[in-house]
PyMOL Python script that loads the backbone (N, CA, C, O; Angstrom):
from pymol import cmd

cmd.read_pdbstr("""\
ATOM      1  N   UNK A   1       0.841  -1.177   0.000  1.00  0.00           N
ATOM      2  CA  UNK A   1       0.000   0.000   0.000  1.00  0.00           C
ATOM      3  C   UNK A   1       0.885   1.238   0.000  1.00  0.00           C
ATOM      4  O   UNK A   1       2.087   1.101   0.232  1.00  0.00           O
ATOM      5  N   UNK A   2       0.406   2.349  -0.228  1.00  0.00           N
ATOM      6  CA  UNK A   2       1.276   3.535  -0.633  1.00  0.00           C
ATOM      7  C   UNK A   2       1.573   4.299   1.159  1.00  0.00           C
ATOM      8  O   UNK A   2       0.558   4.439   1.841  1.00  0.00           O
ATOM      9  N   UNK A   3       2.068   4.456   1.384  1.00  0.00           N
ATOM     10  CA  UNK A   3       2.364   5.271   2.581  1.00  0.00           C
ATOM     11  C   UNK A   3       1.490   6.636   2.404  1.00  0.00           C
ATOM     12  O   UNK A   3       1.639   7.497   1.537  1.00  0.00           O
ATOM     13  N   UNK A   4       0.379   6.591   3.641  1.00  0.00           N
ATOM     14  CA  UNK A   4      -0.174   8.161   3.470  1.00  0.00           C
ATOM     15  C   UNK A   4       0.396   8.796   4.041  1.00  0.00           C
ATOM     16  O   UNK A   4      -0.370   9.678   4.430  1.00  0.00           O
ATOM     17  N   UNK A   5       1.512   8.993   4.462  1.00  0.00           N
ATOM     18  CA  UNK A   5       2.628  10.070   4.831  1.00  0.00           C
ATOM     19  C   UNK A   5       2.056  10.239   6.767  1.00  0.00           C
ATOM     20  O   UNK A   5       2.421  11.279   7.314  1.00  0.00           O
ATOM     21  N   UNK A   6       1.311   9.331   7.540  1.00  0.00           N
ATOM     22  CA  UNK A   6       0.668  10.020   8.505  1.00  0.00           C
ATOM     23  C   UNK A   6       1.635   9.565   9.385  1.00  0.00           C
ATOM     24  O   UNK A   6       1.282   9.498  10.563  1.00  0.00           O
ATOM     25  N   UNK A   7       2.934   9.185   9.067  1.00  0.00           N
ATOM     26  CA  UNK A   7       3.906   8.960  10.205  1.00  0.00           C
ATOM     27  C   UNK A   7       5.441   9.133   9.503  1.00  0.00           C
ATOM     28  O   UNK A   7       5.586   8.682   8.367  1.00  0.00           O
ATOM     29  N   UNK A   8       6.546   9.765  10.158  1.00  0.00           N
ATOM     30  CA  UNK A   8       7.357  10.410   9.542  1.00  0.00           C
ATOM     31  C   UNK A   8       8.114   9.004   9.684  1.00  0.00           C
ATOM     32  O   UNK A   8       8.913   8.891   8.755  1.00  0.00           O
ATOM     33  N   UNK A   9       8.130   7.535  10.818  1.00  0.00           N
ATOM     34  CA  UNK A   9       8.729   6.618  10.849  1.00  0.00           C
ATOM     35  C   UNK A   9       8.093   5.780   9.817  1.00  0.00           C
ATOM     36  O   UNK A   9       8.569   4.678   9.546  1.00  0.00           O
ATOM     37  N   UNK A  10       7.074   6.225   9.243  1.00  0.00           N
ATOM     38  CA  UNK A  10       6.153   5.089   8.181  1.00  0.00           C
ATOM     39  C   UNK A  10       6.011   3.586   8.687  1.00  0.00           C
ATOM     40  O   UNK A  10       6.005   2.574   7.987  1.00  0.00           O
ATOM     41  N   UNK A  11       5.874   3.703  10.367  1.00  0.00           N
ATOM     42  CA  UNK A  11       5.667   2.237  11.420  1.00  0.00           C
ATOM     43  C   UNK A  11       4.009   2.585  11.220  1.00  0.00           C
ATOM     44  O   UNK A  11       3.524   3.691  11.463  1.00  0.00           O
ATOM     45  N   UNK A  12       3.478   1.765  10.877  1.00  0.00           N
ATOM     46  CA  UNK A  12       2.158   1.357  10.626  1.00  0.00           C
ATOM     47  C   UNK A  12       1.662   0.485  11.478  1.00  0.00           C
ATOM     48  O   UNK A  12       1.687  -0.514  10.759  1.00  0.00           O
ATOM     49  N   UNK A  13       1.148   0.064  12.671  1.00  0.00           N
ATOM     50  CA  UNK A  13       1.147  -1.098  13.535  1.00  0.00           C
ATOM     51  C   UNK A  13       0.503  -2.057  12.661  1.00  0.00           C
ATOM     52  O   UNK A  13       0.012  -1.407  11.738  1.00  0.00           O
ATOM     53  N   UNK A  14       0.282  -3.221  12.520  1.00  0.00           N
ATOM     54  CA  UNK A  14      -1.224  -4.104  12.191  1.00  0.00           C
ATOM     55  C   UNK A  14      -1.700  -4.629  13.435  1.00  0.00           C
ATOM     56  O   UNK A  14      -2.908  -4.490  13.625  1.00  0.00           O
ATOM     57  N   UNK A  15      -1.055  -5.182  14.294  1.00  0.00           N
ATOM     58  CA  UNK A  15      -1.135  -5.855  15.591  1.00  0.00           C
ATOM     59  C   UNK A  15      -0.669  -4.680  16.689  1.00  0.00           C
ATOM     60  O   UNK A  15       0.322  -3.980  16.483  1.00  0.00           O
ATOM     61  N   UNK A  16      -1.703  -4.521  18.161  1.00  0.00           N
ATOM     62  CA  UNK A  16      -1.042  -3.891  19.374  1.00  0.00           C
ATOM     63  C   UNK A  16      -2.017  -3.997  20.475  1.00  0.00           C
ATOM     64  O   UNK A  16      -3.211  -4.222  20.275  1.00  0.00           O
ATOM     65  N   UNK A  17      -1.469  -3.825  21.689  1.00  0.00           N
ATOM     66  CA  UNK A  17      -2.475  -4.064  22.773  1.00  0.00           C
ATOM     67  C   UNK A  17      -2.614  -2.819  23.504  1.00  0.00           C
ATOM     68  O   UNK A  17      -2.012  -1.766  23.291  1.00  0.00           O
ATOM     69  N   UNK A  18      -3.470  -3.066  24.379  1.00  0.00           N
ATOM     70  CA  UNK A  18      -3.198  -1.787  25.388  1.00  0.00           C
ATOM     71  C   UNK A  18      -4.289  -1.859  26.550  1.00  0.00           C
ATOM     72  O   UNK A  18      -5.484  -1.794  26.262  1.00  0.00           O
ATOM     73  N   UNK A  19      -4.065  -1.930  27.237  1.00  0.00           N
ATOM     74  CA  UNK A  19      -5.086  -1.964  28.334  1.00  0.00           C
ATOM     75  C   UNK A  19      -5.972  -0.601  28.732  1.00  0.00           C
ATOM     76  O   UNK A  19      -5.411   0.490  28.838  1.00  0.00           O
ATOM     77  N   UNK A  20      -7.470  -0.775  28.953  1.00  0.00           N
ATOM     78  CA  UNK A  20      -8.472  -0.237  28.831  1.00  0.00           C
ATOM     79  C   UNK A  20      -9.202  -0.376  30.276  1.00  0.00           C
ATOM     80  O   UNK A  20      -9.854  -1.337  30.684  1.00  0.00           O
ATOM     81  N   UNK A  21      -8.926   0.796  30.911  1.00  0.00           N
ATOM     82  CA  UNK A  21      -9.629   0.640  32.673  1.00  0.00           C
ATOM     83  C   UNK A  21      -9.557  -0.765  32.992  1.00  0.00           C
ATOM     84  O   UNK A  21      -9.233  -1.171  31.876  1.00  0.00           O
ATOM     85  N   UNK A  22      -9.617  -1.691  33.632  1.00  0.00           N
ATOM     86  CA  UNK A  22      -9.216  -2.381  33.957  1.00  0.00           C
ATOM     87  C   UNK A  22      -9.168  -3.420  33.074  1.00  0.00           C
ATOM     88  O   UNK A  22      -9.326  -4.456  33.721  1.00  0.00           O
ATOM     89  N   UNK A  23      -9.050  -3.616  32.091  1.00  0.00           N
ATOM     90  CA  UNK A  23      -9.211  -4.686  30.851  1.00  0.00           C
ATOM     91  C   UNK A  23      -8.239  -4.952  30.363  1.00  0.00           C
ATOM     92  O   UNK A  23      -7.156  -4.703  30.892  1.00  0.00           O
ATOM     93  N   UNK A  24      -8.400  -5.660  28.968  1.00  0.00           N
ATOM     94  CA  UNK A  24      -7.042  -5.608  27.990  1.00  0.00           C
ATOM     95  C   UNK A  24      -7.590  -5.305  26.628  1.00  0.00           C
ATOM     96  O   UNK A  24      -8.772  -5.596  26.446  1.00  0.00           O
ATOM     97  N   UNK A  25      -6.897  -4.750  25.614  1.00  0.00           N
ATOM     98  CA  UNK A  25      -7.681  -4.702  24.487  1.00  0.00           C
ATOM     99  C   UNK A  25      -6.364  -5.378  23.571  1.00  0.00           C
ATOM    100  O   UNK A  25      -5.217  -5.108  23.928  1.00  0.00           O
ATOM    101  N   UNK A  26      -6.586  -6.208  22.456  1.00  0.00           N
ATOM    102  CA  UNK A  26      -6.145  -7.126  21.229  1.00  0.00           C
ATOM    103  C   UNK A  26      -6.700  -6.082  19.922  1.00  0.00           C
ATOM    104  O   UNK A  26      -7.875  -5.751  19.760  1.00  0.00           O
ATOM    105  N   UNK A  27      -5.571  -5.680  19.081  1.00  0.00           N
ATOM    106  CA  UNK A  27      -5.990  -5.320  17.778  1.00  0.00           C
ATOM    107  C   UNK A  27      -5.364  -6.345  17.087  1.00  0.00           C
ATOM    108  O   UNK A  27      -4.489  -7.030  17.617  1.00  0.00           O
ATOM    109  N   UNK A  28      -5.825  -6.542  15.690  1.00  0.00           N
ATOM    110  CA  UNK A  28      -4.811  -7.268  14.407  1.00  0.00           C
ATOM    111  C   UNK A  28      -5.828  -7.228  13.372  1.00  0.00           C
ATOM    112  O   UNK A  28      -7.015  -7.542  13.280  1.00  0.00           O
ATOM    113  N   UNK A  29      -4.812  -6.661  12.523  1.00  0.00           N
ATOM    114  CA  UNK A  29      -5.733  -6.605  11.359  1.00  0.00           C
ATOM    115  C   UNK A  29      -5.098  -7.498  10.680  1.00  0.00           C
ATOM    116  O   UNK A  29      -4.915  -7.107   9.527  1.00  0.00           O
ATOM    117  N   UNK A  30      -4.563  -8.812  10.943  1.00  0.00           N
ATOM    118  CA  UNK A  30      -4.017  -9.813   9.764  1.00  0.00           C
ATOM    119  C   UNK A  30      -5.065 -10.643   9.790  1.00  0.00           C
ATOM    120  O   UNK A  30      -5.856 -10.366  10.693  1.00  0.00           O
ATOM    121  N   UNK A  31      -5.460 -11.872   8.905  1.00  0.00           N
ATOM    122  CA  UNK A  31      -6.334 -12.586   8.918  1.00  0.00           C
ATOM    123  C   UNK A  31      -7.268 -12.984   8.021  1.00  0.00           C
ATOM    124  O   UNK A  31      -7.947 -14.010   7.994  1.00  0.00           O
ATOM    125  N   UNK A  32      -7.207 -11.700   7.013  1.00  0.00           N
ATOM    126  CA  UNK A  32      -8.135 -11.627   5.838  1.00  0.00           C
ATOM    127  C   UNK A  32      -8.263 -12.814   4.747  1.00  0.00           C
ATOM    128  O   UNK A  32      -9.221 -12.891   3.977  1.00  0.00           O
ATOM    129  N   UNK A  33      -7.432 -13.520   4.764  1.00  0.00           N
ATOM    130  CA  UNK A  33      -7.227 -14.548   3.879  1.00  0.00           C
ATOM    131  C   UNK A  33      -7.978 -16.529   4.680  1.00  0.00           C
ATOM    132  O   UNK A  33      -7.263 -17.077   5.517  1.00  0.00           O
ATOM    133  N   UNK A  34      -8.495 -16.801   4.514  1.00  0.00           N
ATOM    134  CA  UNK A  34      -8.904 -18.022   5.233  1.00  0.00           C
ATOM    135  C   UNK A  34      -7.845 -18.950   5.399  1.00  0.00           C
ATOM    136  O   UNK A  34      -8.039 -19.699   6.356  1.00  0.00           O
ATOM    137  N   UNK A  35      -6.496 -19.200   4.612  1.00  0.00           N
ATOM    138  CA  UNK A  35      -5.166 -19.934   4.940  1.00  0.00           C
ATOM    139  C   UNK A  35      -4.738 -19.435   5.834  1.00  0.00           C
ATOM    140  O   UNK A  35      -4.139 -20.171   6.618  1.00  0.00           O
ATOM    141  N   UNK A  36      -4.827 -18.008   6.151  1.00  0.00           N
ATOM    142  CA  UNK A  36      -4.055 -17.545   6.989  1.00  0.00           C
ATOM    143  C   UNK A  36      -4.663 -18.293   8.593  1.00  0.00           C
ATOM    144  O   UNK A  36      -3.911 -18.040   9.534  1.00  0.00           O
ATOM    145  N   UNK A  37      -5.154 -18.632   8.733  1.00  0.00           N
ATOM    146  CA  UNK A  37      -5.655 -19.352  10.021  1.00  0.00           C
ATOM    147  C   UNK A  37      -5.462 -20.832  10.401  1.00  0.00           C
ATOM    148  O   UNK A  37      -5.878 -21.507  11.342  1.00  0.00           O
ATOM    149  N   UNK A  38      -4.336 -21.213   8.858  1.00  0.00           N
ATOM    150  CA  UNK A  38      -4.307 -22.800   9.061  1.00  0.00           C
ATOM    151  C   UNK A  38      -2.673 -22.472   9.435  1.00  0.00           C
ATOM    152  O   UNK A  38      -2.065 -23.528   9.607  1.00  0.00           O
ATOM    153  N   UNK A  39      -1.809 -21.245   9.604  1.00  0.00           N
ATOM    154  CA  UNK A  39      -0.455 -21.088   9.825  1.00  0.00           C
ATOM    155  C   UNK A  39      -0.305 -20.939  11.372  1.00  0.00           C
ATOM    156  O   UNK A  39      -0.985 -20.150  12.027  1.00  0.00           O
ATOM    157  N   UNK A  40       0.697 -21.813  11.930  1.00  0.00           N
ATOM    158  CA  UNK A  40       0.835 -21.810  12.768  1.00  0.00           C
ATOM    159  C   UNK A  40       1.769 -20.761  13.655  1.00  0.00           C
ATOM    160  O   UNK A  40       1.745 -20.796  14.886  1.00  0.00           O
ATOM    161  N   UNK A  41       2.569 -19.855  12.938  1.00  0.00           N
ATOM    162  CA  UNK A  41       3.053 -18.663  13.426  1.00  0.00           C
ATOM    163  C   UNK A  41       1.665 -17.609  13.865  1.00  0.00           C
ATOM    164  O   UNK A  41       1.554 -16.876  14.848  1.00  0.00           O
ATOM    165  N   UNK A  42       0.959 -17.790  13.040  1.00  0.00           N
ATOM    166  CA  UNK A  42      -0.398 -16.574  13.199  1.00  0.00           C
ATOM    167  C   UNK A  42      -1.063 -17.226  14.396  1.00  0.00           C
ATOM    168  O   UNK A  42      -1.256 -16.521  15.386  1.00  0.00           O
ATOM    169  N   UNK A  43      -1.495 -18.708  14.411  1.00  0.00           N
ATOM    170  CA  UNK A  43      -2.222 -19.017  15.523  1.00  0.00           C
ATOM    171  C   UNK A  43      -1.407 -19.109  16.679  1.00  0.00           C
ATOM    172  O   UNK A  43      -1.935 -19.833  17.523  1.00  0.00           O
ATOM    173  N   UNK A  44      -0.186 -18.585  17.069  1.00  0.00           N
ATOM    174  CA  UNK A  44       0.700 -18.496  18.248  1.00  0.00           C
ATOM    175  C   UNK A  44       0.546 -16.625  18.383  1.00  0.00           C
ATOM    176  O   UNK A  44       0.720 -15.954  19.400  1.00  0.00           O
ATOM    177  N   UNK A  45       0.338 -16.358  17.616  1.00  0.00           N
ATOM    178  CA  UNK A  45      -0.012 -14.547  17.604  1.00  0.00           C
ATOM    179  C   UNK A  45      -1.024 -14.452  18.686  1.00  0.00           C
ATOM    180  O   UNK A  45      -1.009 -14.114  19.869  1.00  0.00           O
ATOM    181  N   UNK A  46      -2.288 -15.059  17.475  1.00  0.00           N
ATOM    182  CA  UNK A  46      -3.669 -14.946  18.681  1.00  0.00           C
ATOM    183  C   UNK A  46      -3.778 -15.513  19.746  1.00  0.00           C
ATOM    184  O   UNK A  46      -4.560 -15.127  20.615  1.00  0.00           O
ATOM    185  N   UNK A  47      -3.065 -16.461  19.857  1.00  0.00           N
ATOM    186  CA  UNK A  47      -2.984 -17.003  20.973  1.00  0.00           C
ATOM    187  C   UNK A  47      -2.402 -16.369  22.137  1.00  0.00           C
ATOM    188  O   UNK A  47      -2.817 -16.621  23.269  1.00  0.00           O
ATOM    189  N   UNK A  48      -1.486 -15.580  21.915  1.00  0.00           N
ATOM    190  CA  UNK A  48      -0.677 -15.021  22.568  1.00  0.00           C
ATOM    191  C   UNK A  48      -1.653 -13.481  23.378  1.00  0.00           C
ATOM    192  O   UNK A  48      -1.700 -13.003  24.511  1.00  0.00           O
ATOM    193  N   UNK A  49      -2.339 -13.135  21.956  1.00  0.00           N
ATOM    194  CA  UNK A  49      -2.827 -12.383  22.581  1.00  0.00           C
ATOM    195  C   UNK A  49      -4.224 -12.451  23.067  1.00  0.00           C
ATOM    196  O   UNK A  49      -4.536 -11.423  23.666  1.00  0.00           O
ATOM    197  N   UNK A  50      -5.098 -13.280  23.002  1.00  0.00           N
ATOM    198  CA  UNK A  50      -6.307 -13.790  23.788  1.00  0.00           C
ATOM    199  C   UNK A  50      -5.780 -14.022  25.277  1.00  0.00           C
ATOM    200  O   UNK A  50      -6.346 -13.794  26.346  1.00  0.00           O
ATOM    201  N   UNK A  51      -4.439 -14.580  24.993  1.00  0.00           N
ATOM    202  CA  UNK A  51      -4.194 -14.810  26.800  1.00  0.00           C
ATOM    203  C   UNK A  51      -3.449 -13.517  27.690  1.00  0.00           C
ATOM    204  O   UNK A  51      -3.286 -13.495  28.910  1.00  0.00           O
ATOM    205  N   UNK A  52      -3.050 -12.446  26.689  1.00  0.00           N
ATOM    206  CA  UNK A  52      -3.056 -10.978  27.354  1.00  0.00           C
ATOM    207  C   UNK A  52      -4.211 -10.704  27.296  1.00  0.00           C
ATOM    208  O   UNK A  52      -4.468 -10.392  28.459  1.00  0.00           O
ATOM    209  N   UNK A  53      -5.268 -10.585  26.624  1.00  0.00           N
ATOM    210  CA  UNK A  53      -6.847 -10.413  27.068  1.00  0.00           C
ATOM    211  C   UNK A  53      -7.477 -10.498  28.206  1.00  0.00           C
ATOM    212  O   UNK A  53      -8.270  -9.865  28.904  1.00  0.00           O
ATOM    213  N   UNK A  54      -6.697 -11.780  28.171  1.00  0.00           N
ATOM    214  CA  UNK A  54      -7.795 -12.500  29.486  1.00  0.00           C
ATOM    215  C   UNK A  54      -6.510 -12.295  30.899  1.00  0.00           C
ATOM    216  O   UNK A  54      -6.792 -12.528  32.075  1.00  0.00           O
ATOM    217  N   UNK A  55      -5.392 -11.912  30.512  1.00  0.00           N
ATOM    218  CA  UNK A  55      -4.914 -11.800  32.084  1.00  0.00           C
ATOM    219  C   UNK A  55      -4.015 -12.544  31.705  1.00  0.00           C
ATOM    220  O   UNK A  55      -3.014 -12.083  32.254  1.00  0.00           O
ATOM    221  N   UNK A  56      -3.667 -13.557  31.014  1.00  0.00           N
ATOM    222  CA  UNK A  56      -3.045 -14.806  31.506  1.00  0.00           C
ATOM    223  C   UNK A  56      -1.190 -14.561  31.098  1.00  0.00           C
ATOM    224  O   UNK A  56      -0.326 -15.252  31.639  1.00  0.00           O
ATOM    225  N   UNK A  57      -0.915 -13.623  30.217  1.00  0.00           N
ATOM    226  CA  UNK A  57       0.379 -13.150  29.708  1.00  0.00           C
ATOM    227  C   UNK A  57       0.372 -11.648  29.916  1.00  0.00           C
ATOM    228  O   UNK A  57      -0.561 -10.864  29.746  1.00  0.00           O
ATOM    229  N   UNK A  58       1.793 -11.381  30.380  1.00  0.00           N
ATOM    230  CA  UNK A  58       1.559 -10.238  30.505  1.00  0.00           C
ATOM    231  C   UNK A  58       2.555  -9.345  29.551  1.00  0.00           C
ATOM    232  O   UNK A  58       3.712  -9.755  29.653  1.00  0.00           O
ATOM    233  N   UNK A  59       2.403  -8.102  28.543  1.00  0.00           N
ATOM    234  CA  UNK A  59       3.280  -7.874  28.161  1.00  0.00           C
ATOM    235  C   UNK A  59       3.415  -6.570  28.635  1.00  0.00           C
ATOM    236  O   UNK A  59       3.158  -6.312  29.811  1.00  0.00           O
ATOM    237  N   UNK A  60       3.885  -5.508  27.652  1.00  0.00           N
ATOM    238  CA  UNK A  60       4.024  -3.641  27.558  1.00  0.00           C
ATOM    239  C   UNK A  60       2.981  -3.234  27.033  1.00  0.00           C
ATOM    240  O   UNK A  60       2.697  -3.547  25.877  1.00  0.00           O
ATOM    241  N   UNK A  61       2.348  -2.596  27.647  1.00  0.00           N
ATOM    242  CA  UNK A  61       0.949  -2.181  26.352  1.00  0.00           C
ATOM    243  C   UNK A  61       0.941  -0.716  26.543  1.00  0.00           C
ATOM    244  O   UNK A  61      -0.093  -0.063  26.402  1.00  0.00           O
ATOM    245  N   UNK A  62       2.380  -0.045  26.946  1.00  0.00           N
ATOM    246  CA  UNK A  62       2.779   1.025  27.418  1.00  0.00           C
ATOM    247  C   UNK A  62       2.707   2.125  25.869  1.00  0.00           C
ATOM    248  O   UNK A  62       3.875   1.951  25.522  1.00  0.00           O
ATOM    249  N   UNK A  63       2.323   2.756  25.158  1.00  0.00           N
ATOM    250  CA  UNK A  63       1.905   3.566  24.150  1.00  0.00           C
ATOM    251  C   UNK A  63       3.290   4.151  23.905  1.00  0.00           C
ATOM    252  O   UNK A  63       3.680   5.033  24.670  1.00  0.00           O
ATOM    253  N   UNK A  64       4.223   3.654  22.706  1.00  0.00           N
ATOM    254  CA  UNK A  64       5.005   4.091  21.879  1.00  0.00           C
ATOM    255  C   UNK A  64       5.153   5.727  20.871  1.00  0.00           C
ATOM    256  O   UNK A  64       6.086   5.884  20.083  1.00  0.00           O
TER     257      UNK A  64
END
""", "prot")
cmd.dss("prot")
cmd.show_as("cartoon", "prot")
cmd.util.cbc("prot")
cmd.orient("prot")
């Protein structure tokens, strides 16, 4: 995709977390493709992050 210029590092996240009053919140916009869910690097992603969701991993969700 073309860079809309809205970051001078042109770091685009697709994936990030961040915790929300006492919660957790999971973004990712990968997935669009239906193979993409039979790869096992991607299902260690979500996985990873359903269990920062729920409490169970903890990472930085400290805003870059």
């Amino acid at each position: 995709m073309a860079d809309p210029g809205a970051r001078s590092d042109q770091d685009y996240p697709i994936t990030w977390v961040r915790t929300w009053g006492k919660g957790c919140v999971l973004y990712c916009s990968l997935g669009h493709a239906p193979a993409t869910y039979w790869n096992p690097l991607f299902l260690e992603h979500v996985l990873a992050g359903i269990q920062f969701a729920c409490g169970d991993l903890q990472a930085d969700a400290a805003p870059r």
